[in-house]
C-alpha positions as CSV (number, residue, x, y, z in Angstrom):
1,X,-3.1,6.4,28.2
2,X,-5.4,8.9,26.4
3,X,-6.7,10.1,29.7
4,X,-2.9,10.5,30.7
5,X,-2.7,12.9,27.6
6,X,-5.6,14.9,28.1
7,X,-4.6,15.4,32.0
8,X,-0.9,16.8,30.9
9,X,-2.2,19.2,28.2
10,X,-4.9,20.5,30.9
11,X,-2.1,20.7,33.5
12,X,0.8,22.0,30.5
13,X,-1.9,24.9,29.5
14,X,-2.0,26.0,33.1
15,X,1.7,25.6,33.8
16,X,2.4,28.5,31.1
17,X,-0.5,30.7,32.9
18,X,-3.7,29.7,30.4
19,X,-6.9,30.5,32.3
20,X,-8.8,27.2,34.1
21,X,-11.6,27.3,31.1
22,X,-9.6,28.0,28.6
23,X,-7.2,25.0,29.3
24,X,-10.2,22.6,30.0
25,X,-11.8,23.8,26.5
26,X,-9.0,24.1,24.6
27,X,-7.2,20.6,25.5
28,X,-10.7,18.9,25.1
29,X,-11.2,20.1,21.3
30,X,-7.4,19.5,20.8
31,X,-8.0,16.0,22.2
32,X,-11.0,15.5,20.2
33,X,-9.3,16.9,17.0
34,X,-6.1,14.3,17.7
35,X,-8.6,11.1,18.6
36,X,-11.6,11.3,17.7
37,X,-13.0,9.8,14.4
38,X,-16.1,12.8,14.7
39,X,-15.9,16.3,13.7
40,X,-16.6,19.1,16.3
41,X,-19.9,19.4,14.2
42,X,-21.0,16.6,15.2
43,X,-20.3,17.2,18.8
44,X,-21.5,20.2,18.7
45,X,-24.9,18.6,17.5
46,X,-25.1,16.2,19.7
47,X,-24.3,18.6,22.7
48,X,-27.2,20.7,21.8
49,X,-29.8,17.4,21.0
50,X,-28.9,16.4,24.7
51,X,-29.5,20.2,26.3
52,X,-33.2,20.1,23.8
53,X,-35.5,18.0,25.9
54,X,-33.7,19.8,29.6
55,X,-35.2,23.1,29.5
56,X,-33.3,23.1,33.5
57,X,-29.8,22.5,32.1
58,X,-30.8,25.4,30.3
59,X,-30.8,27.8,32.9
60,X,-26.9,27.1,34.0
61,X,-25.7,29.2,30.7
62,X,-28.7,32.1,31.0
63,X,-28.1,32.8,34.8
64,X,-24.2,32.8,33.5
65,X,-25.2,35.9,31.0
66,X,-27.1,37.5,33.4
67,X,-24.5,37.6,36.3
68,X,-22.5,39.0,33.2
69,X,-24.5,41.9,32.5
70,X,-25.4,42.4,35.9
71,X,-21.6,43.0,36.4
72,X,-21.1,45.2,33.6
73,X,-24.7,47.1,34.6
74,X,-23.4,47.8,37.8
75,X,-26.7,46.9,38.6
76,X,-24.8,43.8,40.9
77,X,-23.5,46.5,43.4
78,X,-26.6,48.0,43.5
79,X,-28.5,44.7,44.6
80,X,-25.9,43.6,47.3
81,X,-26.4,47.7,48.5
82,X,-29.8,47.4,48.3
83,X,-29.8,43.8,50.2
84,X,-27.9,45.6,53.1
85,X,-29.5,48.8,53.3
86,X,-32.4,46.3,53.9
87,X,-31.4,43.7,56.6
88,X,-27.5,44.4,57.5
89,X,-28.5,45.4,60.7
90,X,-29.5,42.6,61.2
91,X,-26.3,40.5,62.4
């Protein structure tokens, strides 16, 4: 039934046009907050305890940031020009 619960409020958030993340983050700490006995301190520790010893699950976030400022660079349009100027006559 809890499952239930947290599918609806992921499903309600994007009914009333909440962006994918933002519904899947904000129903989780709502469903945490409504039935869990933790606090989001604790989740928060033991989220970063698991991610300590995987320096490789490590990357997923960093690679994130750097497509981020990459896109704001404009050095991402510069790459993809770069890539074709190289070997797009190549098809």
């Amino acid at each position: 039934m809890d499952i239930l619960l947290l599918f609806l409020m992921v499903i309600g958030f994007m009914l009333i046009g909440v962006p994918i993340a933002i519904s899947l983050g904000l129903s989780s700490v709502l469903f945490l907050m409504l039935h869990s006995d933790a606090s989001l301190a604790s989740v928060a520790q033991t989220l970063f305890n698991a991610f300590a010893g995987h320096y490789t699950l490590l990357a997923i976030p960093f690679f994130i940031l750097a497509s981020s400022f990459m896109s704001t660079g404009g050095v991402a349009k510069r790459i993809i020009r770069f890539a074709i100027a190289i070997v797009g006559w190549f098809r």
